[in-house]
C-alpha positions in Angstrom: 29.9 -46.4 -12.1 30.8 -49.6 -10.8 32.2 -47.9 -7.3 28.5 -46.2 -7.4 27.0 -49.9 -7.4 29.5 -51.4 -4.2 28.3 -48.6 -2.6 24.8 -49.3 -3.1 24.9 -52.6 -1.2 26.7 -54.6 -4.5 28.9 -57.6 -3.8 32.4 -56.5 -6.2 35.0 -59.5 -7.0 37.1 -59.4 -9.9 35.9 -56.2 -11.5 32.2 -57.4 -11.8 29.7 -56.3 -9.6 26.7 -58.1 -8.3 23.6 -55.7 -7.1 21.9 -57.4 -4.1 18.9 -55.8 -1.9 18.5 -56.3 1.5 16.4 -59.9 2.5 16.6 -60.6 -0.3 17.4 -64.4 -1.2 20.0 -64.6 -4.3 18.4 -68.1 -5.8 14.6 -68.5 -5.5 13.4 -71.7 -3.3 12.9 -74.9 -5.2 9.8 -77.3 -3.9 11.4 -80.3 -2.1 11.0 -83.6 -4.8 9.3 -86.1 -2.4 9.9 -89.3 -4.3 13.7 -88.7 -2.9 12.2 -89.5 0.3 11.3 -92.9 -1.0 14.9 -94.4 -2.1 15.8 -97.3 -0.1 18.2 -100.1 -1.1 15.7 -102.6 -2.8 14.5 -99.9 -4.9 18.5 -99.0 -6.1 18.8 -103.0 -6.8 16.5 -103.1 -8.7 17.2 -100.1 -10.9 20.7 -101.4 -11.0 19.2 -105.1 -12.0 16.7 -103.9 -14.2 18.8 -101.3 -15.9 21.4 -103.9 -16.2 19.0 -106.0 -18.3 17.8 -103.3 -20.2 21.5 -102.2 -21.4 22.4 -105.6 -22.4 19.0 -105.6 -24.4 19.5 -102.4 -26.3 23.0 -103.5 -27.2 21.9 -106.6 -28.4 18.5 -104.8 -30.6 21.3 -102.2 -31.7 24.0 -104.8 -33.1 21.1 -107.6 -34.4 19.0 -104.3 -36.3 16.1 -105.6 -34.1 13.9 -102.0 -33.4 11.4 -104.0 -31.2 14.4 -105.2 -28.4 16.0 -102.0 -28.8 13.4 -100.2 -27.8 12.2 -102.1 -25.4 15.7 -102.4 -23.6 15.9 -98.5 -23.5 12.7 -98.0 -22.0 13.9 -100.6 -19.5 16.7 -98.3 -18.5 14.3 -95.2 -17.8 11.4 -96.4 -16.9 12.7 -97.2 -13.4 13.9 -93.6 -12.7 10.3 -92.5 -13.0 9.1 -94.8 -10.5 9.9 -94.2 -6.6 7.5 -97.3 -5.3 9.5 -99.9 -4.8 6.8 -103.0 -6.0 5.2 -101.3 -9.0 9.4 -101.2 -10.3 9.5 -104.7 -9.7 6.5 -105.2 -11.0 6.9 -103.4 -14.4 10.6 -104.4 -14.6 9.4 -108.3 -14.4 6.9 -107.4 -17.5 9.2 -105.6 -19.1 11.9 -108.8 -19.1 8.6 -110.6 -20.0 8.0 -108.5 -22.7 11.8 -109.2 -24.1 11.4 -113.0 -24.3 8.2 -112.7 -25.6 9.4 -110.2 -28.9 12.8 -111.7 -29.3 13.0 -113.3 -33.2 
């Protein structure tokens, strides 16, 4: 059976045996994320800086029992991986450092 399928046009290796038709493509074609196209060095920094200070926050909620920091420090660290404009990261990571001085007990 399997020498009936590498005849057919089926890639063999290894005892298995892969069935492929002609043209056609063997993973189907993603759509291009465009926010990649937006990644320049200030926008890394400040993930990097505003990450940073969302780590050290989440720690500090996790080891104090303080929900409010903790949370707050985590969505620090993911908000900026939704964001691909460079000012409205710096914009939200400078409220969001706001916004751990202001709840800190």
């Amino acid at each position: 059976m399997q020498k009936a399928a590498a005849a057919d046009g089926g890639i063999r290796s290894r005892g298995w045996s892969i069935i492929t038709f002609p043209g056609a493509p063997l993973a189907p074609l993603l759509p291009v994320f465009d926010a990649l196209s937006e990644i320049s060095g200030a926008n890394l920094i400040g993930n990097l800086l505003f990450g940073s200070i969302g780590f050290v926050a989440f720690i500090y909620g996790k080891r104090m029992n303080a929900w409010k920091l903790m949370f707050c420090g985590f969505a620090m660290m993911a908000v900026p991986y939704f964001i691909a404009n460079t000012a409205i990261m710096y914009a939200t990571g400078v409220i969001g450092t706001g916004a751990l001085f202001f709840l800190r007990d």
